[in-house]
Structure formats: C-alpha cells, structure tokens
PDB file with SEQRES, HELIX, SHEET and CRYST1 records, atoms N, CA, C and O in Angstrom:
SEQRES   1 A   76  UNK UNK UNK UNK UNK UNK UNK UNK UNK UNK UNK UNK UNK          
SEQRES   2 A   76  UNK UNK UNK UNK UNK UNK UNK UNK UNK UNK UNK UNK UNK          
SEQRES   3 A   76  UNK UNK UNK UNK UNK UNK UNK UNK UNK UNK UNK UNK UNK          
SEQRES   4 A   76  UNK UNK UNK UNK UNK UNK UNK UNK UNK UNK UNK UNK UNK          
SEQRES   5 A   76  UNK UNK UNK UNK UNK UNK UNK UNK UNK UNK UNK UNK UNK          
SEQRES   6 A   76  UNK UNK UNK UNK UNK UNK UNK UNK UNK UNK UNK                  
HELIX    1 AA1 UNK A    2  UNK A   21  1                                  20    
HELIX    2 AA2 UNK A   25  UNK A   43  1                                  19    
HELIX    3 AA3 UNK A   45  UNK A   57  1                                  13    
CRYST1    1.000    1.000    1.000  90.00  90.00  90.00 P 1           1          
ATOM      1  N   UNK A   1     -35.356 -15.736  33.406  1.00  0.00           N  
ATOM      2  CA  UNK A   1     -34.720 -15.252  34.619  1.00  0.00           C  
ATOM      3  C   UNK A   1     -35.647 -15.431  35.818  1.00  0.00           C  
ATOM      4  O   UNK A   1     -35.222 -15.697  36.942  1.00  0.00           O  
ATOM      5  N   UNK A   2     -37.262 -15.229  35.442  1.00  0.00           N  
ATOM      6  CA  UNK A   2     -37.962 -15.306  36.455  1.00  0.00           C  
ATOM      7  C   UNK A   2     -37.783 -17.012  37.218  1.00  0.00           C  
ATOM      8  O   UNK A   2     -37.467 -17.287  38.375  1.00  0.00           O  
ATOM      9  N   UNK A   3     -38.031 -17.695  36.370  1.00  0.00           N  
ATOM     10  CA  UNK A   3     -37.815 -18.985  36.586  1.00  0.00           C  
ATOM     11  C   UNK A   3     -36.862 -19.435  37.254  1.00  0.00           C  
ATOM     12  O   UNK A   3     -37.208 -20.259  38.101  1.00  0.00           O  
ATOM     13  N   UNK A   4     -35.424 -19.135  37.182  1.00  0.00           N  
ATOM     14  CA  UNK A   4     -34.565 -19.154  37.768  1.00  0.00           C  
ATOM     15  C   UNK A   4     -34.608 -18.787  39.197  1.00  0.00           C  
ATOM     16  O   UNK A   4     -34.260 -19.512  40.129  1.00  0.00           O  
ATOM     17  N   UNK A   5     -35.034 -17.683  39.264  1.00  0.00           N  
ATOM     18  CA  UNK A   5     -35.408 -16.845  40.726  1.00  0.00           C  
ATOM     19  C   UNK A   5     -35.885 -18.390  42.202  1.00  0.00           C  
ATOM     20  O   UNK A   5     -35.405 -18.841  43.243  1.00  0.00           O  
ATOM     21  N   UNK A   6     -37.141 -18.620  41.255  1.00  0.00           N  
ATOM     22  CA  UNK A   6     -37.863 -19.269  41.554  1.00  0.00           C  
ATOM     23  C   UNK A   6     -37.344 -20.578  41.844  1.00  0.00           C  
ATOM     24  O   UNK A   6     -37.906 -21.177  42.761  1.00  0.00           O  
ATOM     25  N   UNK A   7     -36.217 -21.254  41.152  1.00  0.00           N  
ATOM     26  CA  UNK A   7     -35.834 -22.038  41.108  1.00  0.00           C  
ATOM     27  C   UNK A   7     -35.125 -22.045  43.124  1.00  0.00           C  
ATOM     28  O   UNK A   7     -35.525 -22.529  44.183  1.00  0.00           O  
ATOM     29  N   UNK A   8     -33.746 -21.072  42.605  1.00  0.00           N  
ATOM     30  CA  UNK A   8     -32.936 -20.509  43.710  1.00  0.00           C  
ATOM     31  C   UNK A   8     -33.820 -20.656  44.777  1.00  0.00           C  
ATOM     32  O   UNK A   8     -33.658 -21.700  45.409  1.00  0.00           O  
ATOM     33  N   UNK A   9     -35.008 -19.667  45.292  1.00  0.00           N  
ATOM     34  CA  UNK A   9     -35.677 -19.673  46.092  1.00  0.00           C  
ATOM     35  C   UNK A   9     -36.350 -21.009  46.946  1.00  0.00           C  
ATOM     36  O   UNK A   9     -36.438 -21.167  48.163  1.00  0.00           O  
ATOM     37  N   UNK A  10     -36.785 -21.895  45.834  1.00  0.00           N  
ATOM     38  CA  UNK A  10     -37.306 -22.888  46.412  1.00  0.00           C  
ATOM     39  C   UNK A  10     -35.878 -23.925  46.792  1.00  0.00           C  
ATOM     40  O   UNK A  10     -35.959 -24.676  47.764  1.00  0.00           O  
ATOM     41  N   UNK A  11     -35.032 -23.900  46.234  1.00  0.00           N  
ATOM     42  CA  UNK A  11     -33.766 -24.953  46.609  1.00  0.00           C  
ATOM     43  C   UNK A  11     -33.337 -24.140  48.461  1.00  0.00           C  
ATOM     44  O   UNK A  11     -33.109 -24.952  49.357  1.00  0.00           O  
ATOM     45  N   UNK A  12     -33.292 -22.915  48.738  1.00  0.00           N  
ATOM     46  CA  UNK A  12     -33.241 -22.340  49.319  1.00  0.00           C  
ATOM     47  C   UNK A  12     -33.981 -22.805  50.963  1.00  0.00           C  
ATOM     48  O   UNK A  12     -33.584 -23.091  52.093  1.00  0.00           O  
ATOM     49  N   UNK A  13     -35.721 -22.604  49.969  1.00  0.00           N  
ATOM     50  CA  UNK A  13     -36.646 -23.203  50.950  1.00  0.00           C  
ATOM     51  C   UNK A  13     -36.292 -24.542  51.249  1.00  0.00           C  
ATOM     52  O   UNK A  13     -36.819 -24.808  52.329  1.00  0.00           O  
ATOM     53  N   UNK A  14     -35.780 -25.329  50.902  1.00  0.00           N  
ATOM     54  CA  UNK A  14     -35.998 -26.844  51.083  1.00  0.00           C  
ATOM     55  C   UNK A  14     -34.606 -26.805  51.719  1.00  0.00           C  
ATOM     56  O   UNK A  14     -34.489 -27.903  52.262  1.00  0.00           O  
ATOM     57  N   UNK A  15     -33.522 -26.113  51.919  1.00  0.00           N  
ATOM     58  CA  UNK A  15     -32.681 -26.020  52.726  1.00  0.00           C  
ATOM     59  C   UNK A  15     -33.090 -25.581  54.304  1.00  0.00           C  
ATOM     60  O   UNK A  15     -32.943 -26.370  55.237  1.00  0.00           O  
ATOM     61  N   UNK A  16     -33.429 -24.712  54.414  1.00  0.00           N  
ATOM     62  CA  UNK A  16     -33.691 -24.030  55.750  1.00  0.00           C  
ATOM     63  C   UNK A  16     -35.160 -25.162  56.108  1.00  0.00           C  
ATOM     64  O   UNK A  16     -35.219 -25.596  57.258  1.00  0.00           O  
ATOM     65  N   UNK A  17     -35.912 -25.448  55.431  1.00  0.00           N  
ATOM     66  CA  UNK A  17     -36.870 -26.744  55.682  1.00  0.00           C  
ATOM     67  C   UNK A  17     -35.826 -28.211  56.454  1.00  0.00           C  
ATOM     68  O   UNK A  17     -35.539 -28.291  57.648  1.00  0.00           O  
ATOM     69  N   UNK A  18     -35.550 -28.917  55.691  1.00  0.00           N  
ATOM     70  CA  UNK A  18     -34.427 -29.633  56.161  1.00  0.00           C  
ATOM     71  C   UNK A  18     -33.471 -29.320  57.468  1.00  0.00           C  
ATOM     72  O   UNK A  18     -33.125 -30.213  58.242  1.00  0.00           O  
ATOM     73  N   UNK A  19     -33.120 -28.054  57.604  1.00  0.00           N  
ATOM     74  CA  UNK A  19     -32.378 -28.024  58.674  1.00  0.00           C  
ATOM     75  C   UNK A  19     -33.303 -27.739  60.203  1.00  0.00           C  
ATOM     76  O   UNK A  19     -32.910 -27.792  61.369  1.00  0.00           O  
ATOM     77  N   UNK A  20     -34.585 -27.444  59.669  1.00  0.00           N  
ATOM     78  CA  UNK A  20     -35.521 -27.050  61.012  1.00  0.00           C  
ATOM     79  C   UNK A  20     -36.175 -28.630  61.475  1.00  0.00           C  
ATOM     80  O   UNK A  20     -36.271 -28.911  62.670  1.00  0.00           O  
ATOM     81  N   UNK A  21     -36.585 -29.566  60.437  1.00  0.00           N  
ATOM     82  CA  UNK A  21     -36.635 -31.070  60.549  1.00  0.00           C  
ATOM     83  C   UNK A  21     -35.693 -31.375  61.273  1.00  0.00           C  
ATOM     84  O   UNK A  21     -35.969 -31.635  62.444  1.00  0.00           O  
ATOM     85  N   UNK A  22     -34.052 -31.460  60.765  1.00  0.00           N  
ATOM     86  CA  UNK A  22     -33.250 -32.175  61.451  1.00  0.00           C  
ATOM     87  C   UNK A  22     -33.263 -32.017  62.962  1.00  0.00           C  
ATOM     88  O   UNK A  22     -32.812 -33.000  63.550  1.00  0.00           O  
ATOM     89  N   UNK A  23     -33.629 -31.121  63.648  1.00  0.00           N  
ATOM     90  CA  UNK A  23     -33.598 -30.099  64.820  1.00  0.00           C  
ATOM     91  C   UNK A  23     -34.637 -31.381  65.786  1.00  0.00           C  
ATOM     92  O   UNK A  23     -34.320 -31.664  66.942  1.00  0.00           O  
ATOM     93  N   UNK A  24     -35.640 -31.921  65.217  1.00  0.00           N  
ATOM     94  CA  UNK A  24     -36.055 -32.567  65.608  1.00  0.00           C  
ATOM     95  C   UNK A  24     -35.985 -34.301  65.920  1.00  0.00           C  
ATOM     96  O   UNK A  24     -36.233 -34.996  64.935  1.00  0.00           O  
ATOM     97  N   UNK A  25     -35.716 -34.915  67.014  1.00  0.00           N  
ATOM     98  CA  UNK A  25     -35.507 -36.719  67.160  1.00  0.00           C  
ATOM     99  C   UNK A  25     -36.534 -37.055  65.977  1.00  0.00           C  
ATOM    100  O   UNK A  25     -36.159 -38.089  65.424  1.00  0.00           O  
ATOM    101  N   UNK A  26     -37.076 -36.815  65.708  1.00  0.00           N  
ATOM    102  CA  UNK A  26     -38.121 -37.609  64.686  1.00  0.00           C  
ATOM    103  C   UNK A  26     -37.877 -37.067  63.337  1.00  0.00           C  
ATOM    104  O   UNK A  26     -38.093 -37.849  62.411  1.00  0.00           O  
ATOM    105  N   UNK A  27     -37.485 -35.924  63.057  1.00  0.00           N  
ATOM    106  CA  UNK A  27     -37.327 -35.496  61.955  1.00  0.00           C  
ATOM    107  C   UNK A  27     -35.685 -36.059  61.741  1.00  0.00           C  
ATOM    108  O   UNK A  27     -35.269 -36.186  60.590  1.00  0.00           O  
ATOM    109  N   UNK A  28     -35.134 -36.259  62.465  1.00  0.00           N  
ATOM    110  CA  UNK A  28     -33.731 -36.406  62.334  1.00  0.00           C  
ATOM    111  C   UNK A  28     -33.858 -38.046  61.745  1.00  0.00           C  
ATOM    112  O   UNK A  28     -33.084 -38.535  60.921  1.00  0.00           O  
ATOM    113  N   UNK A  29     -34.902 -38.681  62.314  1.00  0.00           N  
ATOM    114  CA  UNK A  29     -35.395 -40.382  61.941  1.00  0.00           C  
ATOM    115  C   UNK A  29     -35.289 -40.359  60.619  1.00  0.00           C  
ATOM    116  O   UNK A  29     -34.520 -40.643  59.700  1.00  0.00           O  
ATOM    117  N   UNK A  30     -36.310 -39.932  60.844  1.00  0.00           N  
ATOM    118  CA  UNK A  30     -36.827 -39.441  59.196  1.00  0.00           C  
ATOM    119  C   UNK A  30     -36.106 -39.277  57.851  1.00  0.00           C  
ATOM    120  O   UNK A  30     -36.089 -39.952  56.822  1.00  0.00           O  
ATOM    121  N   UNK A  31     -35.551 -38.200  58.212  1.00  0.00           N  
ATOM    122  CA  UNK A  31     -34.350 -37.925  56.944  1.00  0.00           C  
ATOM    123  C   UNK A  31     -33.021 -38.925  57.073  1.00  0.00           C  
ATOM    124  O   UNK A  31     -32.118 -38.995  56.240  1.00  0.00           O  
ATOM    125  N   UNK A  32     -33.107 -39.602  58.181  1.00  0.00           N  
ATOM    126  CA  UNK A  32     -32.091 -40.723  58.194  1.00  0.00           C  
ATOM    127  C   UNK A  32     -32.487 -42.013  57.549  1.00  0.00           C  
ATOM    128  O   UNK A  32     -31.652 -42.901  57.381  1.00  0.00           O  
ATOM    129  N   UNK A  33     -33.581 -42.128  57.229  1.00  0.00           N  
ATOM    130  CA  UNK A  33     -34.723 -43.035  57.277  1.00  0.00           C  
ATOM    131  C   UNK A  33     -34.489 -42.724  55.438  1.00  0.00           C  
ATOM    132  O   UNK A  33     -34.182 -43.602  54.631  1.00  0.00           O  
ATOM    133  N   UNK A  34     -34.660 -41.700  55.207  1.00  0.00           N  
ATOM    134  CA  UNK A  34     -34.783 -41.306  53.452  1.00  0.00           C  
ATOM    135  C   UNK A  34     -33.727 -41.382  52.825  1.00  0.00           C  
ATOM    136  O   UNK A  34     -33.723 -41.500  51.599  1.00  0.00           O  
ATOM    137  N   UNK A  35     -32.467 -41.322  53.659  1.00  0.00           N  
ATOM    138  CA  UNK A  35     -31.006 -41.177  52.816  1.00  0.00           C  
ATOM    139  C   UNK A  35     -30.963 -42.440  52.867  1.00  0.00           C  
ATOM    140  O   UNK A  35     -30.355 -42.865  51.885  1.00  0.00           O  
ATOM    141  N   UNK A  36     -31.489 -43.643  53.869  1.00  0.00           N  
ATOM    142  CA  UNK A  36     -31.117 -44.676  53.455  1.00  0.00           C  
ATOM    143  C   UNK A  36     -31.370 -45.785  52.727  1.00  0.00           C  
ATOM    144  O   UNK A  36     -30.797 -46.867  52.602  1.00  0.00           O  
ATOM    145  N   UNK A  37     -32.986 -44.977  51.974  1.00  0.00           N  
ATOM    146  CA  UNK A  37     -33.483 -45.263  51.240  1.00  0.00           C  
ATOM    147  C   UNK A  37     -32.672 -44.719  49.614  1.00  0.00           C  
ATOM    148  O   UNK A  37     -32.360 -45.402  48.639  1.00  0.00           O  
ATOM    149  N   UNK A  38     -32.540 -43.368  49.842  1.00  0.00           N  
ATOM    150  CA  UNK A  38     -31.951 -43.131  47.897  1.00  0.00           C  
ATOM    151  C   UNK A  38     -30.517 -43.479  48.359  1.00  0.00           C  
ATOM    152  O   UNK A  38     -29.911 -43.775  47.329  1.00  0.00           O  
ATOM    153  N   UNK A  39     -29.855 -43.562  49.207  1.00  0.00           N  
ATOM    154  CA  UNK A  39     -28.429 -44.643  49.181  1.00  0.00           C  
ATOM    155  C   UNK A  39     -28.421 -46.050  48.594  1.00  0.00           C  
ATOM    156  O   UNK A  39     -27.556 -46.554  47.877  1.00  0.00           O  
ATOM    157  N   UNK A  40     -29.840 -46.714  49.153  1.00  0.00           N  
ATOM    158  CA  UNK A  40     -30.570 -48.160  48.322  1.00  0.00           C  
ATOM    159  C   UNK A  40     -30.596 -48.327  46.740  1.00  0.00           C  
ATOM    160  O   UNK A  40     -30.125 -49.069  45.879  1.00  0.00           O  
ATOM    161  N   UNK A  41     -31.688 -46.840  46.890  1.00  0.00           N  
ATOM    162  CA  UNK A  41     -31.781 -47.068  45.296  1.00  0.00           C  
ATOM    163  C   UNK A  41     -30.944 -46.457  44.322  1.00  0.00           C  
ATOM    164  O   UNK A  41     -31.365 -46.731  43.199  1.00  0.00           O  
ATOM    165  N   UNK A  42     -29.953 -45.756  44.298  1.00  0.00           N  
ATOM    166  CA  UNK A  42     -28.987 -45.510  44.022  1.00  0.00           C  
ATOM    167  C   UNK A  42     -27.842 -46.482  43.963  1.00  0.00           C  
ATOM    168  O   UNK A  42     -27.457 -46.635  42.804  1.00  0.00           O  
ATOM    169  N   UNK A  43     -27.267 -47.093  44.733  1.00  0.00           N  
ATOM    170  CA  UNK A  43     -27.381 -48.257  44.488  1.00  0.00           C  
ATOM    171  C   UNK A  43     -26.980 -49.506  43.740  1.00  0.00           C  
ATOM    172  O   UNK A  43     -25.967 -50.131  43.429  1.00  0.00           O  
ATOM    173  N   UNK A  44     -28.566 -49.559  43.583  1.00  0.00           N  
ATOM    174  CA  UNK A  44     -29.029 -50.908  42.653  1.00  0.00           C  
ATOM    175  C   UNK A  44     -28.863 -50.425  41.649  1.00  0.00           C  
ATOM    176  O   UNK A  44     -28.598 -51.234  40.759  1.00  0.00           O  
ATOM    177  N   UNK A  45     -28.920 -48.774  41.183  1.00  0.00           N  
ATOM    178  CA  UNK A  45     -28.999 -48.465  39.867  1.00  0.00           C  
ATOM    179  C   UNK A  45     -27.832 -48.977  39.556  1.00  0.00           C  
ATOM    180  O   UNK A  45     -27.653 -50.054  38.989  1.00  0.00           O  
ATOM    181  N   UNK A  46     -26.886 -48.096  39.978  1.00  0.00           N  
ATOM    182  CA  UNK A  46     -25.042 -48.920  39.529  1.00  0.00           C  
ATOM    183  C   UNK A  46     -24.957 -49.863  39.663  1.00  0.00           C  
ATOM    184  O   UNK A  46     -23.951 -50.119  39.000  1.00  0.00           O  
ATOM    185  N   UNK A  47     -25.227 -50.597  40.007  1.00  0.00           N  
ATOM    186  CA  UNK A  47     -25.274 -51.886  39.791  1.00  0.00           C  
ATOM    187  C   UNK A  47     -25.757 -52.596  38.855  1.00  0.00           C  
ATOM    188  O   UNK A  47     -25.187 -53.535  38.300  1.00  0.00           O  
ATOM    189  N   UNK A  48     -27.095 -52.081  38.581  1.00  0.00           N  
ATOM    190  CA  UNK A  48     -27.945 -52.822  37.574  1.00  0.00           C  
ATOM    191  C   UNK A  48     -27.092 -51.730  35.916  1.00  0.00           C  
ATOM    192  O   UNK A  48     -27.225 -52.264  34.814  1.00  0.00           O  
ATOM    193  N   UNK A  49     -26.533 -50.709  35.966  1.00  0.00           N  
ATOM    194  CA  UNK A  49     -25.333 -49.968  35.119  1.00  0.00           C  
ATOM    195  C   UNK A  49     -24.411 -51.059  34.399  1.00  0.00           C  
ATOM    196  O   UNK A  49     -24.203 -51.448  33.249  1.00  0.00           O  
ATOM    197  N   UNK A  50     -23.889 -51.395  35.941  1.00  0.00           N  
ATOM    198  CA  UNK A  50     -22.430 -52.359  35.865  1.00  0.00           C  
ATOM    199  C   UNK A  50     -22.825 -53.096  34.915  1.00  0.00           C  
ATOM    200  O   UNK A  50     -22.361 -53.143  33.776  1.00  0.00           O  
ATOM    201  N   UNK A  51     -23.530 -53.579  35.275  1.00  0.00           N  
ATOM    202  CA  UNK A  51     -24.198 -55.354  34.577  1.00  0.00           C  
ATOM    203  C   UNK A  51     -24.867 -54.752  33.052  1.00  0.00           C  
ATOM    204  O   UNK A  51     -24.718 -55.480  32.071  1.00  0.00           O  
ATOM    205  N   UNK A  52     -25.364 -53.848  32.935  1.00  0.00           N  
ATOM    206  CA  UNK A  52     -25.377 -53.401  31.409  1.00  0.00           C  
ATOM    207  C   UNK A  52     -24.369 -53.316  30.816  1.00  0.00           C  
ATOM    208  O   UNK A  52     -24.085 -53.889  29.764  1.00  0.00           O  
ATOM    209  N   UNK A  53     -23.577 -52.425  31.574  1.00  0.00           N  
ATOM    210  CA  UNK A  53     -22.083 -52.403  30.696  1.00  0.00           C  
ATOM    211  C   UNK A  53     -21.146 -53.647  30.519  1.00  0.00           C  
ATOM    212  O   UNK A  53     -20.316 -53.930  29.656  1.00  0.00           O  
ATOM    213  N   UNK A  54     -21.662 -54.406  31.862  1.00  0.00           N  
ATOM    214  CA  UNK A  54     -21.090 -56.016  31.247  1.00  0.00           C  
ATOM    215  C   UNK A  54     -21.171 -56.376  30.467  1.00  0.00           C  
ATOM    216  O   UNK A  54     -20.213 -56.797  29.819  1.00  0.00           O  
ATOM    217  N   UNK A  55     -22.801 -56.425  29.959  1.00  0.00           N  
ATOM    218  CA  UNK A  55     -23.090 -57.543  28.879  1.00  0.00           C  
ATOM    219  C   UNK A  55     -22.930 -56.677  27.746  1.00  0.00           C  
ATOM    220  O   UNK A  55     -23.366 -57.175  26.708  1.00  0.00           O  
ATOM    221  N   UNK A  56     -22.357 -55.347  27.614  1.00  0.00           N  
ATOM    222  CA  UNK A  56     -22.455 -54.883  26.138  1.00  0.00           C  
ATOM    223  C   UNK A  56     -20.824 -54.938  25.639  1.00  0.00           C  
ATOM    224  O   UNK A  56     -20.578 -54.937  24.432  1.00  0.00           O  
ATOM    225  N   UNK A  57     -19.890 -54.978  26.499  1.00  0.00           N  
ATOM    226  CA  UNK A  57     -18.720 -55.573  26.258  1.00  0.00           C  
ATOM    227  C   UNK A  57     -18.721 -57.216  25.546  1.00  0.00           C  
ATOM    228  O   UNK A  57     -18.238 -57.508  24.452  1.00  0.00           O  
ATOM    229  N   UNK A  58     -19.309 -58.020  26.375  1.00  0.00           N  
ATOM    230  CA  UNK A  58     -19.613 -59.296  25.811  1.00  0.00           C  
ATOM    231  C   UNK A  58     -18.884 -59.926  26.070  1.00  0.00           C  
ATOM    232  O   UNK A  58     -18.728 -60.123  27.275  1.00  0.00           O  
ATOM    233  N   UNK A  59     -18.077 -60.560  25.183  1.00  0.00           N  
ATOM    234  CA  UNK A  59     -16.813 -61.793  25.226  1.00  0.00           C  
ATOM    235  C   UNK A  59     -15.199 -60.702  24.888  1.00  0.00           C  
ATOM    236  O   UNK A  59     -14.038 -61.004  25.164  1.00  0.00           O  
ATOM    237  N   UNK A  60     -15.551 -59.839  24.434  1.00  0.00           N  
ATOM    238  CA  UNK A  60     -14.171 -59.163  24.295  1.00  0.00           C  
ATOM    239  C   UNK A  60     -13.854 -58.329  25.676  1.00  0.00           C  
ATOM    240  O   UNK A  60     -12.825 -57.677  25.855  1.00  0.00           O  
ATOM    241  N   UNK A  61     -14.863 -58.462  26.559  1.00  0.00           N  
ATOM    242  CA  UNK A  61     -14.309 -57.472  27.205  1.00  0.00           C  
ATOM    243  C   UNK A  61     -13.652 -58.440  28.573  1.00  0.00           C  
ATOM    244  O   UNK A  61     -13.020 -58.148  29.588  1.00  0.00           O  
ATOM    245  N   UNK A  62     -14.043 -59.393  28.133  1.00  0.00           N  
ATOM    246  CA  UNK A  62     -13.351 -60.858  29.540  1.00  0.00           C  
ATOM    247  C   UNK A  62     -12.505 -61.910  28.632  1.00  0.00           C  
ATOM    248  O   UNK A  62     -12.296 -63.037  29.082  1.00  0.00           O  
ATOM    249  N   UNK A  63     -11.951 -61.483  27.168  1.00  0.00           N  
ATOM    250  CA  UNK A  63     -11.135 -62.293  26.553  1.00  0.00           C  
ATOM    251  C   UNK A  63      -9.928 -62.176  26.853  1.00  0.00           C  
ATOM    252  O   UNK A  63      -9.287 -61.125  26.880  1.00  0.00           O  
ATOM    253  N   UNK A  64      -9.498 -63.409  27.130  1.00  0.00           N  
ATOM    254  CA  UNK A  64      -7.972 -63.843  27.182  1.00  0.00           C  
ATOM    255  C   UNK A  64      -7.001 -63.352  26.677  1.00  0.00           C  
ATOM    256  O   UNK A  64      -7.728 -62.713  25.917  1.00  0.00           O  
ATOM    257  N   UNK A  65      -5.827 -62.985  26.323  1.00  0.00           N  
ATOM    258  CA  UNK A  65      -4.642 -62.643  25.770  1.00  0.00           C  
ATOM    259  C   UNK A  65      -4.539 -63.939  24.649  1.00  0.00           C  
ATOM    260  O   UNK A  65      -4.495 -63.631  23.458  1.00  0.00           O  
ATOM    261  N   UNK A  66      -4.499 -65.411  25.039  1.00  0.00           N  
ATOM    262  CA  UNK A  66      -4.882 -66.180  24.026  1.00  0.00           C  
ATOM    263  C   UNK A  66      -5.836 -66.287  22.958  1.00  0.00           C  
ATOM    264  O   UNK A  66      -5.800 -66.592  21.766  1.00  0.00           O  
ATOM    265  N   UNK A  67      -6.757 -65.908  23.848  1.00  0.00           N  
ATOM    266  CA  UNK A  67      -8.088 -65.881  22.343  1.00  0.00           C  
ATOM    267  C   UNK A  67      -8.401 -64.740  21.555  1.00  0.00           C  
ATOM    268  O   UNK A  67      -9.316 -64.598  20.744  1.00  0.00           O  
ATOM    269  N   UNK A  68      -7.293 -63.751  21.994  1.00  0.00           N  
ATOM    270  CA  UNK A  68      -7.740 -62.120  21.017  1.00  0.00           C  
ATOM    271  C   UNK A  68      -6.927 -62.511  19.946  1.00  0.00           C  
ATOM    272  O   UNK A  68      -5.761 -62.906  19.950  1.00  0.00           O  
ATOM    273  N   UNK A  69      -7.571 -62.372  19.202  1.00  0.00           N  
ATOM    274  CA  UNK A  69      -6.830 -62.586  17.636  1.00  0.00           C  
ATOM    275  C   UNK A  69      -5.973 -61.707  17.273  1.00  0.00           C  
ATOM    276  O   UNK A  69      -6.214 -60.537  17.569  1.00  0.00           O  
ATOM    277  N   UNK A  70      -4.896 -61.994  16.628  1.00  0.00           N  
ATOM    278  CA  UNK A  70      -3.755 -61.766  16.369  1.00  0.00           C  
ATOM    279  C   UNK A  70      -3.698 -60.416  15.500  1.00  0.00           C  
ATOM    280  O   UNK A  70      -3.869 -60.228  14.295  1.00  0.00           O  
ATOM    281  N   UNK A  71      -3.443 -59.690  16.386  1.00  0.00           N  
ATOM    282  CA  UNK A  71      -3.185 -57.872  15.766  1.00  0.00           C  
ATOM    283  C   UNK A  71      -1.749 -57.434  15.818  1.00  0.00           C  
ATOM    284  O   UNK A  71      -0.934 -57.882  16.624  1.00  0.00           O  
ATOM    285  N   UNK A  72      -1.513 -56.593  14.968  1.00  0.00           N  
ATOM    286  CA  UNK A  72       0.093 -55.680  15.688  1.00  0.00           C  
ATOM    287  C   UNK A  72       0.377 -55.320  16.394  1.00  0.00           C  
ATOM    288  O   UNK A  72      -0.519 -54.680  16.943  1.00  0.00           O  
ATOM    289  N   UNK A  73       1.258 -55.293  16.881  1.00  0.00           N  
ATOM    290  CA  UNK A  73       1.384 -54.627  18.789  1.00  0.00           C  
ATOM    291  C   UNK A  73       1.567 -53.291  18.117  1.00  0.00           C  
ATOM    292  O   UNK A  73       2.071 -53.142  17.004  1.00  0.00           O  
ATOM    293  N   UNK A  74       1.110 -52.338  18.895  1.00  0.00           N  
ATOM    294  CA  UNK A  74       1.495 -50.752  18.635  1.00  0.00           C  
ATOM    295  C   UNK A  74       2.458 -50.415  18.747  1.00  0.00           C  
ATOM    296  O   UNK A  74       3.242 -50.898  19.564  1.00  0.00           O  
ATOM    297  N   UNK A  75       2.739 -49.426  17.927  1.00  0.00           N  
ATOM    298  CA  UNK A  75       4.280 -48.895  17.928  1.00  0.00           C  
ATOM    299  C   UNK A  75       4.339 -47.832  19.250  1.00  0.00           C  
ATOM    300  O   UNK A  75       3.468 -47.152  19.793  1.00  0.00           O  
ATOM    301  N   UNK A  76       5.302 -47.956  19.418  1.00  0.00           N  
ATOM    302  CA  UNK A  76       5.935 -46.707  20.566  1.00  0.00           C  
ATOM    303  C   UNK A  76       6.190 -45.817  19.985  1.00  0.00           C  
ATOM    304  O   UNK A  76       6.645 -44.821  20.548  1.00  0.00           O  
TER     305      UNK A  76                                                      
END                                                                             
C-alpha cells in the first residue's frame, strides 16, 4: 500500500511538473520537442510489429483463393 501511495504521488508530481513547464515558451518547446520524439518512436515500433506479424503469417496470409487448397466451405 505504501508503494502505491508513492506511486500516486509521484504520477501526481510529474503532473503539476508538466503543467508549470508548459507555462513556459521554452518549456512548451520542449515537451513539444519530446512528444515528437515518442510519437517517432512509437511509431517505428508498429511498424517494425506490422512487419513481424507479416512475416509470421507467411504465404497463407497473402494466398489467393486459387492457391488455398481445397477445404469444405462451412456450414451455416
């Protein structure tokens, strides 16, 4: 529970921190300057995601209606 406290508190601090920065032309740079940095790398992550999940699909996941081998159609 203590931990928690602590937790709250500091998310807290880094709120009212942030909003006394923004207050400032340079601090306002700044944190404009940082979002558009983890907007970057954020990102590339999904992206570099996408492209994992591409290649683990493989060939079935960009196969044709012709080349899927011949299954039962599902019943209704």
């Amino acid at each position: 529970m203590k931990s928690f406290l602590w937790f709250v508190i500091g998310v807290l601090g880094g709120f009212v921190a942030a909003h006394y920065v923004n207050k400032d032309p340079r601090g306002r740079d700044a944190l404009a300057d940082l979002d558009a940095r983890i907007t970057e790398f954020t990102d590339r992550i999904a992206d570099a995601y996408r492209q994992q999940e591409a290649s683990f699909a493989g060939p079935l996941g960009s196969a044709d209606a012709d080349d899927a081998p011949d299954r039962p159609s599902p019943a209704l």
